[in-house]
DSSP file (Angstrom, degrees, kcal/mol; ACC not computed):
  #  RESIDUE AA STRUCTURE BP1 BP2  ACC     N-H-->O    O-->H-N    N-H-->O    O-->H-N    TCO  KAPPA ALPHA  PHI   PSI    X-CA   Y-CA   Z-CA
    1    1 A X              0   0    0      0, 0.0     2,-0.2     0, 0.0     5,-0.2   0.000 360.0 360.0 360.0 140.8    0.0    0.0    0.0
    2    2 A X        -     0   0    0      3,-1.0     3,-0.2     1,-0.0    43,-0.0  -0.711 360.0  -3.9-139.7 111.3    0.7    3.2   -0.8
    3    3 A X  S    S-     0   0    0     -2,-0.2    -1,-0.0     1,-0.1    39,-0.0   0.892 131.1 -61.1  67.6  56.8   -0.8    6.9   -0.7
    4    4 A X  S    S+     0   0    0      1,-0.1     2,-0.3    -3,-0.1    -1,-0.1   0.726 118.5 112.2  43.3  30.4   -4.2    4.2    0.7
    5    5 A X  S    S-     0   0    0     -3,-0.2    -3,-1.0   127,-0.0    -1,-0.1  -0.988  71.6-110.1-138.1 140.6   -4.0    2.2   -3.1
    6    6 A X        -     0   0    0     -2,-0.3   127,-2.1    -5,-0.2     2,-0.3  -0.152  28.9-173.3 -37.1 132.2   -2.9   -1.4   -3.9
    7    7 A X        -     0   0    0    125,-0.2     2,-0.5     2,-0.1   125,-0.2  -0.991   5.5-164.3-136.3 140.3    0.1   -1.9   -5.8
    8    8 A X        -     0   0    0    123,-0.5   123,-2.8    -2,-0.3     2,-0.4  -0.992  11.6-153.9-118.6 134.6    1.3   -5.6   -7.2
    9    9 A X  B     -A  130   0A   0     -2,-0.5   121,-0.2   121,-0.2     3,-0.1  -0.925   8.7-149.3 -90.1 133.1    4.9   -5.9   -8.3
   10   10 A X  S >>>S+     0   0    0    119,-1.3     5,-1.5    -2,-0.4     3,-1.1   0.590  91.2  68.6 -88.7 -24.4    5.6   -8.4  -10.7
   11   11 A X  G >45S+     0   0    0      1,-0.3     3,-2.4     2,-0.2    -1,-0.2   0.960  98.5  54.1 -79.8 -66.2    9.0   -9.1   -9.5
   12   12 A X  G 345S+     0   0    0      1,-0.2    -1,-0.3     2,-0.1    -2,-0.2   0.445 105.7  48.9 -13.7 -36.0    7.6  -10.6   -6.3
   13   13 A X  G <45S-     0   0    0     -3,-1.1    -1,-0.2     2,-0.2    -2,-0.2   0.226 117.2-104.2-115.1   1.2    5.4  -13.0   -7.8
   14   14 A X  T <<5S+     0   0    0     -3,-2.4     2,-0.8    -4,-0.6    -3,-0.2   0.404  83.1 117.8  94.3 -10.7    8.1  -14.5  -10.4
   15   15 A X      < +     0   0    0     -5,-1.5   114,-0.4     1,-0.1    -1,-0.2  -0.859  16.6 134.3-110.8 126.4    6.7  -12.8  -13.4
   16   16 A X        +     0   0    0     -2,-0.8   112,-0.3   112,-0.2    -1,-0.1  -0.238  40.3  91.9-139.2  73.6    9.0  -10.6  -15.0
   17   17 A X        +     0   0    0    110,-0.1     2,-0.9     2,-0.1   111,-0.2  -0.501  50.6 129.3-124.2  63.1    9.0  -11.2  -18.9
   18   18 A X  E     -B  127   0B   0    109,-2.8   109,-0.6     5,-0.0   107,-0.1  -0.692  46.5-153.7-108.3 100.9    6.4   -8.8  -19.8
   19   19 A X  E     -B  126   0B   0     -2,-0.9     2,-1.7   107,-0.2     5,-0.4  -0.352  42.8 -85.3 -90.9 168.9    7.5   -6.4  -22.6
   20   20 A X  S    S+     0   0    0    105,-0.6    -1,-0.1     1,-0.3    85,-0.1   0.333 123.3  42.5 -72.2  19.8    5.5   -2.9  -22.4
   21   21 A X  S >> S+     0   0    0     -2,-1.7     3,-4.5   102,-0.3     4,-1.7   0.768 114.6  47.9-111.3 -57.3    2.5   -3.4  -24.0
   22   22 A X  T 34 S+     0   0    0     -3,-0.4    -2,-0.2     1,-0.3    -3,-0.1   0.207 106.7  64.2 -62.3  21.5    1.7   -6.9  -22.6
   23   23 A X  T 3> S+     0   0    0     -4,-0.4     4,-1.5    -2,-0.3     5,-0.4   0.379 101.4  49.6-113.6 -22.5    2.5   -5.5  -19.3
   24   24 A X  H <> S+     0   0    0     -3,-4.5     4,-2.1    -5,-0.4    -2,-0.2   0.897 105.6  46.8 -94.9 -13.5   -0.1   -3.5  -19.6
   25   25 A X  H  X S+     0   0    0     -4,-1.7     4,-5.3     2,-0.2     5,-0.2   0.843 109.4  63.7 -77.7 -26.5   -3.0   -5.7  -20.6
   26   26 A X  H >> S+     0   0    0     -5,-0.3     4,-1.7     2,-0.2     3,-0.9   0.957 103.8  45.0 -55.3 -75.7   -1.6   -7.9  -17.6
   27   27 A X  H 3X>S+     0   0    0     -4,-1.5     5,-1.1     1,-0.3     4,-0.7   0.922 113.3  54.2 -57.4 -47.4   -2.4   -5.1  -15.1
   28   28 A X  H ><5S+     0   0    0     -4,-2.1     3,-6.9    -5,-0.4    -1,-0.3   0.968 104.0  52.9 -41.4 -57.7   -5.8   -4.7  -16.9
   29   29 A X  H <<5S+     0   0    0     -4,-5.3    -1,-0.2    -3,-0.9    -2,-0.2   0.909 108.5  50.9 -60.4 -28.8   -6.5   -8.2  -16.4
   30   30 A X  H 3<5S-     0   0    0     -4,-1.7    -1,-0.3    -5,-0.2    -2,-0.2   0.499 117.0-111.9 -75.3   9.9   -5.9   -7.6  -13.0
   31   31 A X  T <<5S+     0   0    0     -3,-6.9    -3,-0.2    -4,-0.7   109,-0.2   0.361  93.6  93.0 109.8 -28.6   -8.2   -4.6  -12.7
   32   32 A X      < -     0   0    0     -5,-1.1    -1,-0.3    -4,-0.2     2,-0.2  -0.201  65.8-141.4-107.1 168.9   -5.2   -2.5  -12.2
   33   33 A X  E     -C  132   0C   0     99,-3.4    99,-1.2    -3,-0.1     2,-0.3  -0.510  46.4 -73.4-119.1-164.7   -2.8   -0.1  -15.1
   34   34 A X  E     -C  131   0C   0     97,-0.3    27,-0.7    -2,-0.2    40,-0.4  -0.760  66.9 -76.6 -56.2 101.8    0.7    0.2  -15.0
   35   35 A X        -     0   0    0     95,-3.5    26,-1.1    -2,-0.3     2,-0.8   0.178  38.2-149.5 -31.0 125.3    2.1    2.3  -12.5
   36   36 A X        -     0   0    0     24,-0.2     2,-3.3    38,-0.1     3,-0.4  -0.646   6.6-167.7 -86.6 103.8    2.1    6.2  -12.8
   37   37 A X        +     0   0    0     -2,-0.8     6,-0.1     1,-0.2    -1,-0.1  -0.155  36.8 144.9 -95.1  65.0    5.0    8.1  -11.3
   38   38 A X        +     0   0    0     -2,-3.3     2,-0.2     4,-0.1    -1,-0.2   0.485  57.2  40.7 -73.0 -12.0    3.1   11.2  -11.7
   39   39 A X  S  > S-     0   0    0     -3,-0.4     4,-1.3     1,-0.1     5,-0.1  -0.690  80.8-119.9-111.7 176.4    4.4   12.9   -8.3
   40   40 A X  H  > S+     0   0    0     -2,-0.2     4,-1.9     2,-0.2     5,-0.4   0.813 111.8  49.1-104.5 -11.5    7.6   13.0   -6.9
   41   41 A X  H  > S+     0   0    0      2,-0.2     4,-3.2     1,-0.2    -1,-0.2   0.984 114.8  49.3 -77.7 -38.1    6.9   11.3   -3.5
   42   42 A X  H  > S+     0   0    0      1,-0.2     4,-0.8     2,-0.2    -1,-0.2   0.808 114.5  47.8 -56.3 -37.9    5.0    8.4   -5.6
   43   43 A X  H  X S+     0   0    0     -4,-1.3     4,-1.6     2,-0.2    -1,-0.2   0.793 111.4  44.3 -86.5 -33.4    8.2    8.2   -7.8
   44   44 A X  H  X S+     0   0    0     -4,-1.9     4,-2.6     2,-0.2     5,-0.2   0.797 111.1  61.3 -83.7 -23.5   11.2    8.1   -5.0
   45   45 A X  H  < S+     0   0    0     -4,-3.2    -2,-0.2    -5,-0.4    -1,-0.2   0.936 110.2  39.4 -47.3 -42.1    8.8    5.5   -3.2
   46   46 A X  H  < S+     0   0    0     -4,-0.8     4,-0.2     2,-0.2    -2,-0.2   0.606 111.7  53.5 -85.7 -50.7    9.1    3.4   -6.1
   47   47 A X  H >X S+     0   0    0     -4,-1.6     4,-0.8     1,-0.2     3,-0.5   0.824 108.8  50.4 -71.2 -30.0   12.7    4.0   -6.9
   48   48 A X  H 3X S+     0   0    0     -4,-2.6     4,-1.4     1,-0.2    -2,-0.2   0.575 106.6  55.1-105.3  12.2   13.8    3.0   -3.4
   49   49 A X  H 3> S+     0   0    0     -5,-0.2     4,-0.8     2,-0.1     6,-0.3   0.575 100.0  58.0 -87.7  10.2   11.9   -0.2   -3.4
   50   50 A X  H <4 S+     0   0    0     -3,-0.5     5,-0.5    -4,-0.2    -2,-0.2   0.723 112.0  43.2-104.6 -31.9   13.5   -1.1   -6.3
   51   51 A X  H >< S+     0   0    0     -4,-0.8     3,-5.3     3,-0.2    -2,-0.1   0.916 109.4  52.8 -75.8 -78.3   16.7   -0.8   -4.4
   52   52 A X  H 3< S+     0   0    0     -4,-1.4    -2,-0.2     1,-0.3    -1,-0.1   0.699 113.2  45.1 -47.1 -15.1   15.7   -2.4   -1.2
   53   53 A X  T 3< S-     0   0    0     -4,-0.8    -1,-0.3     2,-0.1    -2,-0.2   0.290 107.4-127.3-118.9  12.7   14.5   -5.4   -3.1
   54   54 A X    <   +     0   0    0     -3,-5.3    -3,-0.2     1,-0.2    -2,-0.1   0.554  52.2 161.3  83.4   9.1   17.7   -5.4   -5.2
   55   55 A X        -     0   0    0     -5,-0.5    -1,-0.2    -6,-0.3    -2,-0.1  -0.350  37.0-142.8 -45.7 124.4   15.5   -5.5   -8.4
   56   56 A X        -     0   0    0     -3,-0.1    53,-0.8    -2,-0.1     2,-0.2   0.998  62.9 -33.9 -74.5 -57.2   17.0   -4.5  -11.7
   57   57 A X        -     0   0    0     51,-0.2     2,-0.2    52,-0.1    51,-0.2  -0.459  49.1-165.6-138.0-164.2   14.3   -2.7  -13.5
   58   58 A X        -     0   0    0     49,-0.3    49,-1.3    -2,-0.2     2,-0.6  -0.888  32.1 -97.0-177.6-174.6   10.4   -2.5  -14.1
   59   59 A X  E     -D  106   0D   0     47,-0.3    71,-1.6    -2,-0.2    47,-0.2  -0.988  32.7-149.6-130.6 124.3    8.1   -0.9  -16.5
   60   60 A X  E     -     0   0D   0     45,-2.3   -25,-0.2    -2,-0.6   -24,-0.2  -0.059  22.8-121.3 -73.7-171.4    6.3    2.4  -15.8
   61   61 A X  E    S+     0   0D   0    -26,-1.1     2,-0.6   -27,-0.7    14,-0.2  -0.396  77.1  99.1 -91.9  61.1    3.4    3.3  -16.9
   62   62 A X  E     -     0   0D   0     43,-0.5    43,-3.0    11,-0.1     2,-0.5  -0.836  51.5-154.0-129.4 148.5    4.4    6.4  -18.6
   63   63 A X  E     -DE 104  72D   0      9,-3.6     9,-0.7    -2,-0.6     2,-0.3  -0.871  14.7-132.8-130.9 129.7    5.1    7.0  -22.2
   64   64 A X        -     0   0    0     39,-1.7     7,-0.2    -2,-0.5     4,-0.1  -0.458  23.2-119.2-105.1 119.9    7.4    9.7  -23.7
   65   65 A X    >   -     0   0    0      5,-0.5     3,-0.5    -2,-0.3    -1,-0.1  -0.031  32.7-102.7 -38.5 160.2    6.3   11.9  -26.5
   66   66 A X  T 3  S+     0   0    0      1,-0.3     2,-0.8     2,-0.1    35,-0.3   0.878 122.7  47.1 -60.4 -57.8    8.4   11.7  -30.0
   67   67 A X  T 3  S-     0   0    0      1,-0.1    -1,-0.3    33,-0.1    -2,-0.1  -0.046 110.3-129.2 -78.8  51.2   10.0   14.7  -29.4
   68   68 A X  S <  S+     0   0    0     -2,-0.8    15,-0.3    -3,-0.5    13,-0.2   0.415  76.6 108.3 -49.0  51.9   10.9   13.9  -25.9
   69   69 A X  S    S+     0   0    0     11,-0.1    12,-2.5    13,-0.1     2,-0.3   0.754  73.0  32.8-103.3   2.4    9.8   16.5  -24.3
   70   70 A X  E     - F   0  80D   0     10,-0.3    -5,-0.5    -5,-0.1     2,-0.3  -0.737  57.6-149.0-128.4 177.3    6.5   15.3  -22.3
   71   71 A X  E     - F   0  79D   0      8,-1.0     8,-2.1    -2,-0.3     2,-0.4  -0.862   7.2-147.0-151.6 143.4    5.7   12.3  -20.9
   72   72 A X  E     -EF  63  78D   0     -9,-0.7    -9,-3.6    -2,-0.3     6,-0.2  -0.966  18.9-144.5-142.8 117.2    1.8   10.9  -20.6
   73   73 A X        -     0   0    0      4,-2.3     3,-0.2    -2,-0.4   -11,-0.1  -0.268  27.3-113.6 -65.1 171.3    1.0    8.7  -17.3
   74   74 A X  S    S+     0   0    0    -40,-0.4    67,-0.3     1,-0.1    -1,-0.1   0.077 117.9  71.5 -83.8   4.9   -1.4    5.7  -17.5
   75   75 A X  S    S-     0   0    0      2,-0.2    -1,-0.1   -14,-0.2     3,-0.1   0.280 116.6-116.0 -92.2  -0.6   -3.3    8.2  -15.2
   76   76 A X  S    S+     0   0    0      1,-0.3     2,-0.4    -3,-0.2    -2,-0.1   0.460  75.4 132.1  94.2   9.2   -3.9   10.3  -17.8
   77   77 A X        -     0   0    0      2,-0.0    -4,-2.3     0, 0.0     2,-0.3  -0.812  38.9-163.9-127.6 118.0   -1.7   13.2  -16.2
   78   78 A X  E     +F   72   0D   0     -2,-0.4     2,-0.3    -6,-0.2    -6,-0.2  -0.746  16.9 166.3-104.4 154.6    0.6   14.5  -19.0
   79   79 A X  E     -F   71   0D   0     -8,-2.1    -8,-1.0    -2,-0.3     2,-0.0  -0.996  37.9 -88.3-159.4-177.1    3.9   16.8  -17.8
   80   80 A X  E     -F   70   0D   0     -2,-0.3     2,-0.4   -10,-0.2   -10,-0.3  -0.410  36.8-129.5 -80.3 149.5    7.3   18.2  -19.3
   81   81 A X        -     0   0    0    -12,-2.5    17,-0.1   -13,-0.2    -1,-0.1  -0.777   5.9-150.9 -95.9 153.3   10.6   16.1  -19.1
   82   82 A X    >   -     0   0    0     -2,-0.4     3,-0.7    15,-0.1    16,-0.1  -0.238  29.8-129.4 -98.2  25.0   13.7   17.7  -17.6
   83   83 A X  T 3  S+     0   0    0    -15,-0.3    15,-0.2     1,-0.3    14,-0.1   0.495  88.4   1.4  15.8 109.0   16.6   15.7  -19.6
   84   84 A X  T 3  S+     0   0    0     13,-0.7    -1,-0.3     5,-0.3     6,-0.2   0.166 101.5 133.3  75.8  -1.9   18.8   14.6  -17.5
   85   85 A X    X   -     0   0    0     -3,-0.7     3,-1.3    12,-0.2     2,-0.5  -0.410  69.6 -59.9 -83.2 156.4   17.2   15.8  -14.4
   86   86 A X  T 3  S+     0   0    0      1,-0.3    -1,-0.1    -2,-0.1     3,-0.1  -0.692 128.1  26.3 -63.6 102.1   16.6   13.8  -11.2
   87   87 A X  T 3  S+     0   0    0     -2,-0.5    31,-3.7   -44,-0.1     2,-0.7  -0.955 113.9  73.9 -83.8  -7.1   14.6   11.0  -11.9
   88   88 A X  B <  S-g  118   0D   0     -3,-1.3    31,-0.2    29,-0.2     9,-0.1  -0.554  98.3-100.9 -82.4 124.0   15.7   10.9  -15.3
   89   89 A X        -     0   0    0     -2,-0.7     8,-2.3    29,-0.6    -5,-0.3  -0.088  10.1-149.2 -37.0 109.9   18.9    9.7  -15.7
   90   90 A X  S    S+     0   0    0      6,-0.2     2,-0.2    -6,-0.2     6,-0.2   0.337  90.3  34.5 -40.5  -8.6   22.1   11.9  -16.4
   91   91 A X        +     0   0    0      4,-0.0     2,-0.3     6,-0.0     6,-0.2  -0.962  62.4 132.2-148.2 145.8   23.3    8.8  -18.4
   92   92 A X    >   -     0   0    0     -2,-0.2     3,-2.8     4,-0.1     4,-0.0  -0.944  66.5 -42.0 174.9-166.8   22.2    5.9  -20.7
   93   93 A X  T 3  S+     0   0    0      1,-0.4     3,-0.1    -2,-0.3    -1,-0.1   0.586 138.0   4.3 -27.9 -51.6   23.0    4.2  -23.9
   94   94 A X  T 3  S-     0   0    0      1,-0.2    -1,-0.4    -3,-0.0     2,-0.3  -0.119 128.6 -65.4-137.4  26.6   23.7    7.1  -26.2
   95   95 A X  S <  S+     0   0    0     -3,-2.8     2,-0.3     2,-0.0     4,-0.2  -0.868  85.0   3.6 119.5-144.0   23.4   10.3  -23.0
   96   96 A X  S    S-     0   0    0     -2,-0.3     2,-0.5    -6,-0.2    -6,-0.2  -0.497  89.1 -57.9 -87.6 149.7   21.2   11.9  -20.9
   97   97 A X  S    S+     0   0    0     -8,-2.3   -13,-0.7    -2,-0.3   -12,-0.2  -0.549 112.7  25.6 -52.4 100.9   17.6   10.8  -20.5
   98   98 A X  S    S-     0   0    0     -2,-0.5    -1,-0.2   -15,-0.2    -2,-0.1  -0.236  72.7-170.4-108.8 135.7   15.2   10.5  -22.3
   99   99 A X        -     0   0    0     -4,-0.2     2,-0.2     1,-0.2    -2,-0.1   0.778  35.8-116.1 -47.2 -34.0   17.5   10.0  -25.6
  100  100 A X  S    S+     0   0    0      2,-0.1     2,-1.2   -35,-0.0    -1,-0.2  -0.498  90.7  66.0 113.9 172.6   14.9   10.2  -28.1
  101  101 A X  S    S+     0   0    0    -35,-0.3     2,-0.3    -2,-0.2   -35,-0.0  -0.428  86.3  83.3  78.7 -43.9   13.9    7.5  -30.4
  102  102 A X        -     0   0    0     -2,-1.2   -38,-0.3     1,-0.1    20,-0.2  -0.531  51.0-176.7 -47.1 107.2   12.4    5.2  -27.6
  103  103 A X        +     0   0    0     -2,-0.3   -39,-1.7    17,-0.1     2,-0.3   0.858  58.9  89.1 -97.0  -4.2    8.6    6.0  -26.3
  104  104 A X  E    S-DH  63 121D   0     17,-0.7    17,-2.8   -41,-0.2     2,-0.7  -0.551  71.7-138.2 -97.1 132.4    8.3    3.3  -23.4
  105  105 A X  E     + H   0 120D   0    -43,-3.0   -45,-2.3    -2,-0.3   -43,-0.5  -0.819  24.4 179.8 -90.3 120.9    9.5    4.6  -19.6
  106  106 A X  E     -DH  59 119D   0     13,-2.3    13,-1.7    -2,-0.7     2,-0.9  -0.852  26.8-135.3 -76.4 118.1   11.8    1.9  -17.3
  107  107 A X  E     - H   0 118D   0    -49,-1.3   -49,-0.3    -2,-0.4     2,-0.2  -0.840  29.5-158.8 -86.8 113.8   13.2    2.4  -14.0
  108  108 A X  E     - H   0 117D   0      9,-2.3     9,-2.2    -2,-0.9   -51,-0.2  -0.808  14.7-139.0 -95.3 154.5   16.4    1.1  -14.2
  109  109 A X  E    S- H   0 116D   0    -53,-0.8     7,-0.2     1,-0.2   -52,-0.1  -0.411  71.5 -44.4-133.9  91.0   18.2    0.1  -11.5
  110  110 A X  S    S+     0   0    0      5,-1.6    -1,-0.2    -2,-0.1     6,-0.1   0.807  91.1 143.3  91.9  73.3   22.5    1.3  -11.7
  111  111 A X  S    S+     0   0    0      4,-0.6     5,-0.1    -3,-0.1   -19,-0.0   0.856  83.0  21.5 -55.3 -46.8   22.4    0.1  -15.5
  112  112 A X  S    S-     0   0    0      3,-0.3   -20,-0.1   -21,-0.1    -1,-0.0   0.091 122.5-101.3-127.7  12.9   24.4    2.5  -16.4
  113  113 A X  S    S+     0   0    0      2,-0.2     3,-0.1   -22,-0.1    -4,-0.0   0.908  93.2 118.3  73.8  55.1   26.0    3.2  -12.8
  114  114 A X  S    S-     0   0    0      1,-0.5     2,-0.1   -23,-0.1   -24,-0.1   0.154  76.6-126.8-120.4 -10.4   23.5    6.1  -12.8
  115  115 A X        -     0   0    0    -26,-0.1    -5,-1.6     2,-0.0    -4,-0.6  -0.666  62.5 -24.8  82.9-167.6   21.8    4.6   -9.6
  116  116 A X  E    S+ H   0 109D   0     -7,-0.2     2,-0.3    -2,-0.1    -7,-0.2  -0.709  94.1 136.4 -79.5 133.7   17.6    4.0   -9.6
  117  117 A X  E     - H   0 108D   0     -9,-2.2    -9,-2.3    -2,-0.3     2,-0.5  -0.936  51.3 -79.5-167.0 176.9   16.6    6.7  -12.4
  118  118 A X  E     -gH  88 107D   0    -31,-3.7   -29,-0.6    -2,-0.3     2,-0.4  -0.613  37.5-159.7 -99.2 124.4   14.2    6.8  -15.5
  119  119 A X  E     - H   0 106D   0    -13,-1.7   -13,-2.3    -2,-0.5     2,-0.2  -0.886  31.3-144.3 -87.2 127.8   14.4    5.6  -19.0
  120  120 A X  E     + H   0 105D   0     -2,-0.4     2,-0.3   -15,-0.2   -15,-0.2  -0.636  47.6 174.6 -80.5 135.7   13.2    5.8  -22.5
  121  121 A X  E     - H   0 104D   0    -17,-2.8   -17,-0.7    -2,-0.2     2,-0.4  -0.725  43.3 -92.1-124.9 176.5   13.6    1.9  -23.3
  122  122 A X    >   -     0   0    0     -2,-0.3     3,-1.9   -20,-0.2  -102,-0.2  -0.843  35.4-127.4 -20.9  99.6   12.5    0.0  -26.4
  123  123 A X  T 3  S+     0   0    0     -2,-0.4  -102,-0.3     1,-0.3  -103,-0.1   0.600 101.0  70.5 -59.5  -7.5    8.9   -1.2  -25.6
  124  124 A X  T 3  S+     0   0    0   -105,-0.1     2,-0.4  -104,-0.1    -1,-0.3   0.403  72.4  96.3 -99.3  28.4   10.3   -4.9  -26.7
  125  125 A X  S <  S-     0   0    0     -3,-1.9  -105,-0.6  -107,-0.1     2,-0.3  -0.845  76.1-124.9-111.3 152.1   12.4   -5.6  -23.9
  126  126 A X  E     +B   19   0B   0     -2,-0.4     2,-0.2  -107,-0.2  -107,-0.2  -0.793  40.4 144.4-107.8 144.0   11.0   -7.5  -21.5
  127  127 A X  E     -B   18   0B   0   -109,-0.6  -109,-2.8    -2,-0.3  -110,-0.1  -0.821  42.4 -82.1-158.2 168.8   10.7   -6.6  -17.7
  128  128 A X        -     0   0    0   -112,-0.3     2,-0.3    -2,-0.2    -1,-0.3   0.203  42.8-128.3 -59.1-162.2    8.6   -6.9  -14.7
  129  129 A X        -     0   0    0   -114,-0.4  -119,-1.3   -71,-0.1     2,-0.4  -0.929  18.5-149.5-145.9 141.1    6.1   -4.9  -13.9
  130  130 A X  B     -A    9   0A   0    -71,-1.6   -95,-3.5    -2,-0.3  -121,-0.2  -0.936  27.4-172.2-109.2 126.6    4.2   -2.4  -10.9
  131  131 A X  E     -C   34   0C   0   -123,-2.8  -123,-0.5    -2,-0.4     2,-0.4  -0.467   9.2-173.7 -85.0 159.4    0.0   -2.7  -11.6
  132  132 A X  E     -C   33   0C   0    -99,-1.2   -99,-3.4    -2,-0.2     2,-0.5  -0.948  27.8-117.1-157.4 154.0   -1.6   -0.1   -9.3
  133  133 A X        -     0   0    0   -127,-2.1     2,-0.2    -2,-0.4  -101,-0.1  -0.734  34.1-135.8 -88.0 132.2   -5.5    0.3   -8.7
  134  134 A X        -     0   0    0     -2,-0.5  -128,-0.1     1,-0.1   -59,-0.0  -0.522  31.1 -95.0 -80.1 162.8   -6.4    3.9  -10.0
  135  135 A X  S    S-     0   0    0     -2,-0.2     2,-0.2     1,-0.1    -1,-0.1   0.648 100.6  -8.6 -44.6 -22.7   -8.8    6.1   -7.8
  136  136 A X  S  > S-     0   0    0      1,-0.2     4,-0.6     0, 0.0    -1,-0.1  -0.982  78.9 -85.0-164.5 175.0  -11.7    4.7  -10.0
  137  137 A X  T  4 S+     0   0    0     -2,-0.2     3,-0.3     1,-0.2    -1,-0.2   0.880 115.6  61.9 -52.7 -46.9  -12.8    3.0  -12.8
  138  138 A X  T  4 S+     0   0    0      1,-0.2    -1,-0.2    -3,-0.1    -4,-0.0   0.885  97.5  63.5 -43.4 -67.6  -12.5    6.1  -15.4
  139  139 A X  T  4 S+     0   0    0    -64,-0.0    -1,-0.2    -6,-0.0    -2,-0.1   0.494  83.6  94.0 -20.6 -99.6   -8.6    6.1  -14.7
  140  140 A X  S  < S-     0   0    0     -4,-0.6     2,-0.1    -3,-0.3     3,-0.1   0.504  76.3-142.5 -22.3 107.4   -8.6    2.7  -16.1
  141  141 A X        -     0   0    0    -67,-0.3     3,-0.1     1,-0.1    -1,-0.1  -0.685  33.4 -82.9 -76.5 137.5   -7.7    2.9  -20.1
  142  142 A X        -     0   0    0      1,-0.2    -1,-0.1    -2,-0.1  -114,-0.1   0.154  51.1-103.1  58.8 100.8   -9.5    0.7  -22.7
  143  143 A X        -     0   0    0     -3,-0.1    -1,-0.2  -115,-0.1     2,-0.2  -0.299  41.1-122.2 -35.5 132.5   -8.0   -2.7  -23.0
  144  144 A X        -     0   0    0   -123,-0.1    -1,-0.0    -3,-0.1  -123,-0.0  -0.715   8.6-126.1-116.1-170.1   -5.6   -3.2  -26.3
  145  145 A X  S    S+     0   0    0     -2,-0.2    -1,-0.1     2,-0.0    -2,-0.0   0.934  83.5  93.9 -77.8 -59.8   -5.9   -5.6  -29.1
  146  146 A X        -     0   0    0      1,-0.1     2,-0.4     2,-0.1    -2,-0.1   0.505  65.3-155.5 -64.9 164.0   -2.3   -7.0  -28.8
  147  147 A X              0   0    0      1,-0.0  -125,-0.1  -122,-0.0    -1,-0.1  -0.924 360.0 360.0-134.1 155.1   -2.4  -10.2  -26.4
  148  148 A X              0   0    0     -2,-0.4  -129,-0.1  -127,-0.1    -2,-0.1   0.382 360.0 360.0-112.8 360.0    0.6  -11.6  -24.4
C-alpha cells in the first residue's frame, strides 16, 4: 500500500518477462494499469523499493512523446521532461535521459551506474512490472488488441 491504493509488483510474484504493451494488458486483467510516477513522493517510493529489493528494472506506466519533451502517465496526467534531471537519468546508452527514439519509460536500477533513475527503453524488452488500482474506474484505459 501506498498513498491508501494497492500496488502488485511483478517481481515478487516470479513474473518478469512482460514487454510494455503486454504489461499493460496484464495489469488490466488484473483490474489494475501500469504504474504512474506522476508525483515525486509516488516516484522516490518506487525507486527505493526497487533498491531495497535489489530488483534491476520495471516498466512504468508512462510513455514519452516523439520529441521527448513530455511524458503521458497511464493516469492520464501528461507533464514536461527535464533531460537529465533527477529521476531521469544523467546517463544511458547514447546520453542523458530521455534519448529520443524510444517512447516506453523503465526504472532502471545502476544500468548504467547512474543509480535508480528513468528511461526511455525500447517497448520490446521485457521486464517486470508495478500494476496499481487507480482512484476509479474512469482512470482505467481501454484494453488493447495486442495479447501476451
Amino acid at each position: 500500500m501506498f498513498e491508501g491504493r494497492s500496488y502488485l509488483l511483478t517481481w515478487r510474484t516470479g513474473q518478469n518477462s512482460f514487454d510494455w504493451r503486454c504489461g499493460v494488458s496484464f495489469c488490466q486483467s488484473q483490474g489494475m494499469r501500469l504504474v504512474s510516477l506522476d508525483n515525486s513522493q509516488k516516484t522516490e517510493h518506487f525507486l527505493g523499493l526497487l533498491t531495497t529489493d535489489r530488483a534491476p528494472y520495471f516498466w512504468s506506466g508512462g510513455q514519452v512523446a516523439r520529441d521527448s519533451r513530455s511524458i503521458t502517465w497511464q493516469s492520464g496526467k501528461t507533464e514536461p521532461v527535464a533531460r537529465g534531471q533527477h529521476p531521469w537519468s544523467f546517463t544511458g546508452r547514447t546520453g542523458p535521459q530521455p534519448d529520443g527514439g524510444e517512447t516506453c519509460v523503465a526504472v532502471l536500477n545502476n544500468t548504467y551506474r547512474d543509480g535508480v533513475k528513468l528511461h526511455d527503453v525500447a517497448c520490446n524488452h521485457e521486464k517486470p512490472v508495478i500494476c496499481e488500482i487507480g482512484r476509479d474506474t474512469s482512470e482505467l484505459q481501454s484494453p488493447l488488441q495486442s495479447r501476451m
